[in-house]
N, C-alpha and C positions, 0 to 999 in steps of 0.2 A: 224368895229370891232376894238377895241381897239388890239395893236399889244402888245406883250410881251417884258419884258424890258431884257432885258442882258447887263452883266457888264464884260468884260475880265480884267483879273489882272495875267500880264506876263513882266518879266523883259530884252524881248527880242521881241525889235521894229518891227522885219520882223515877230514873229511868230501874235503878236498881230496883223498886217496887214493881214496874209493870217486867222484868224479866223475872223474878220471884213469883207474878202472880202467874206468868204462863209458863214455869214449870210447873207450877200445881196441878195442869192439866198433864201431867206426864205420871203414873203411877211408880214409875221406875226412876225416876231423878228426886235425888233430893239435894235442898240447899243446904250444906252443911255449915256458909259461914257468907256476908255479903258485906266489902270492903270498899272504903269512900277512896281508897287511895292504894298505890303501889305495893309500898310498904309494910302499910298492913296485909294485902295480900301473902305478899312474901313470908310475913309469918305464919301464916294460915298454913301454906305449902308445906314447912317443916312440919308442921302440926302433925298433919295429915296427907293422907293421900288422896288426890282430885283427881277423878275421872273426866269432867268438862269442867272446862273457864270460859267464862262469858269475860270478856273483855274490853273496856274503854280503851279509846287510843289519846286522846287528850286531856291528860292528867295532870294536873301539877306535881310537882318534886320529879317526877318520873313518868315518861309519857308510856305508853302503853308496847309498844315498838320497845322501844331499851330495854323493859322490861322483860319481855317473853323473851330474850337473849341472855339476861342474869340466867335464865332458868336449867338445869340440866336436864331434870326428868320432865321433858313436854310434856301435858295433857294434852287433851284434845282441845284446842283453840275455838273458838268463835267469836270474832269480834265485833261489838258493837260501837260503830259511830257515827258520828253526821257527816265526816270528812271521806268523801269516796278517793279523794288523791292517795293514800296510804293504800291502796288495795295489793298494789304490786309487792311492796316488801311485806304485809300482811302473807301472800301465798308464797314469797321466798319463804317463808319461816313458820311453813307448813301449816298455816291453820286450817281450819276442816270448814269453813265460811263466812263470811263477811256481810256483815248486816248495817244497812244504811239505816240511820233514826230520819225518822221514825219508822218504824217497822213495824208489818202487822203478825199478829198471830200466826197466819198460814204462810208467811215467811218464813218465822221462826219455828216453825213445825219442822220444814225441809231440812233447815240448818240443823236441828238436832238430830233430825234421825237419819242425816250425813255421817253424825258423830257418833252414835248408837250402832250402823251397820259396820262401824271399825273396832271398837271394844266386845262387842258381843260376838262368839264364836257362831259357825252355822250350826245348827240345830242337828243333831243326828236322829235321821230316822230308821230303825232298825228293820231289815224287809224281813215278811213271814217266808218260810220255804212253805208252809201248806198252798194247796189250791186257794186262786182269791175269791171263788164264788164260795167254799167253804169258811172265809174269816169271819169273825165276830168281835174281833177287837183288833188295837193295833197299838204300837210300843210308840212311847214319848219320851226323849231324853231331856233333861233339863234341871241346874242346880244340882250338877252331880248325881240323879237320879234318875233310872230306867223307869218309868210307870208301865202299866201296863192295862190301857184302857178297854174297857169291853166298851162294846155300843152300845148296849142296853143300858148301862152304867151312866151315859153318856147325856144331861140335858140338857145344853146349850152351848154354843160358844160365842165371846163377845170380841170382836178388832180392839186392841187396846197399843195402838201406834204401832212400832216394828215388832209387839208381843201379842198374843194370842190367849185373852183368858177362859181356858175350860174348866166351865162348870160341869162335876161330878155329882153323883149320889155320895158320893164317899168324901173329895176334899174337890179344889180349886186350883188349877195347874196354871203356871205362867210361862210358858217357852218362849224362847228368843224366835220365833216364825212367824212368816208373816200371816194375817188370814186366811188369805186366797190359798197358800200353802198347805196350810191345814183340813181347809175346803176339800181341793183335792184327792187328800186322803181317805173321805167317807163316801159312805155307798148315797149317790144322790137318791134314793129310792126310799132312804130312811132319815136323811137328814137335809132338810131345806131352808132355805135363805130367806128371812123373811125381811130382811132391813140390809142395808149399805153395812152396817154393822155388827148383824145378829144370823147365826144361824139354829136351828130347833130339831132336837131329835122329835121327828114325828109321830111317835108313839108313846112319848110323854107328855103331848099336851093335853092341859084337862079342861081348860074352855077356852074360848075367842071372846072378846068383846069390843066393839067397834073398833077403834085401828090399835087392837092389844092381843097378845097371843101371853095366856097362863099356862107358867110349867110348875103346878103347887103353887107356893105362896109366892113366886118370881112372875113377875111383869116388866113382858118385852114387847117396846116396841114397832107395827108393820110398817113399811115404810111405804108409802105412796104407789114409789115406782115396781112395788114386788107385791101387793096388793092381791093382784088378779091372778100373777101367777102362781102362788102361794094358795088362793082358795082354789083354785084349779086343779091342783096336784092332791088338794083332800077333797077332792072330787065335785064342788062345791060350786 
């Protein structure tokens, strides 16, 4: 899946690093270019196409406000400042969320995946016409492409922000959905949660070791709070 482009444009070297280092945690974003000033932003834009801008609003030459009005084709906005007076004409001029510096990580979590549930289409999920106690797999669309998963095929899935990564025997699927979403799709009898962020086809695993569930050569995490009811459910 193609990943999303982001452009930061901040006139202050460390904040531009700490918004760089927590898109890292985004598998789906990437930083395509990160400008000290307006200007150079503005070149960037012709360059390319930006999916998100992170944005300063007190900038020399051109403050961050003037700026996003030069523009025609918005991207998604988010703006970064220390001045919260600017919020008003910030959401006149549609941005997707406004971040007071300093800001922490689970701030900026929110504020991007504001910006992610408006770029990304919803997920189609294609319904079987067979009986449901008779399925054995189920269709994923995503990246242009219908898959079409069996369960047995099927060894893990990991939450990967508003994406969903399923691990196959075969490849590695990223859909725009969210986990819990996905969750719902499977027969809970055959595939169980063993972490905030992990769930395990239960007939792929091939040992336990103190708080570790192996699927082959993949180690996943149990997580505290799903612990007991995880060894519960394999009878344990």
């Amino acid at each position: 899946m193609k990943p999303f482009q982001c452009l930061i444009v901040d006139d202050e070297p460390i904040a531009r690093e700490i918004i760089q280092t927590y898109c890292g945690h985004f598998p789906n974003l990437k930083v395509v270019a990160s400008c000290a000033n307006a200007l150079e932003a503005k070149a960037e834009l012709q360059k390319q196409a930006i999916d998100i801008l992170f944005l300063d609003i007190n900038m020399p030459v051109l403050n961050g406000i003037s700026f996003l009005k030069t523009l025609k084709n918005q991207p998604q906005v988010i703006f970064t400042t220390a001045y919260k007076e600017y919020a008003v004409d910030a959401f006149e001029l549609s941005a997707i969320d406004y971040l007071l510096k300093p800001f922490s990580l689970e701030r900026f979590i929110v504020a991007v995946d504001k910006a992610l549930e408006r770029l990304q289409p919803n997920p189609v999920i294609i319904p079987e016409t067979i009986e449901k106690n008779t399925e054995d797999y189920l269709f994923i669309k995503t990246d242009g492409k219908i898959y079409k998963i069996f369960y047995s095929d099927l060894l893990y899935a990991e939450a990967s922000g508003n994406y969903t990564k399923i691990i196959t025997t075969q490849n590695t699927i990223l859909p725009g959905m969210t986990f819990s979403s996905f969750e719902e799709l499977l027969p809970k009898s055959r595939f169980l949660r063993v972490h905030r962020s992990f769930l395990v086809n239960k007939s792929k695993i091939t040992h336990i070791e103190g708080n570790r569930v192996f699927i082959g050569k993949n180690e996943i995490p149990i997580g505290s709070n799903y612990r007991d009811g995880f060894l519960k459910s394999l009878g344990l």
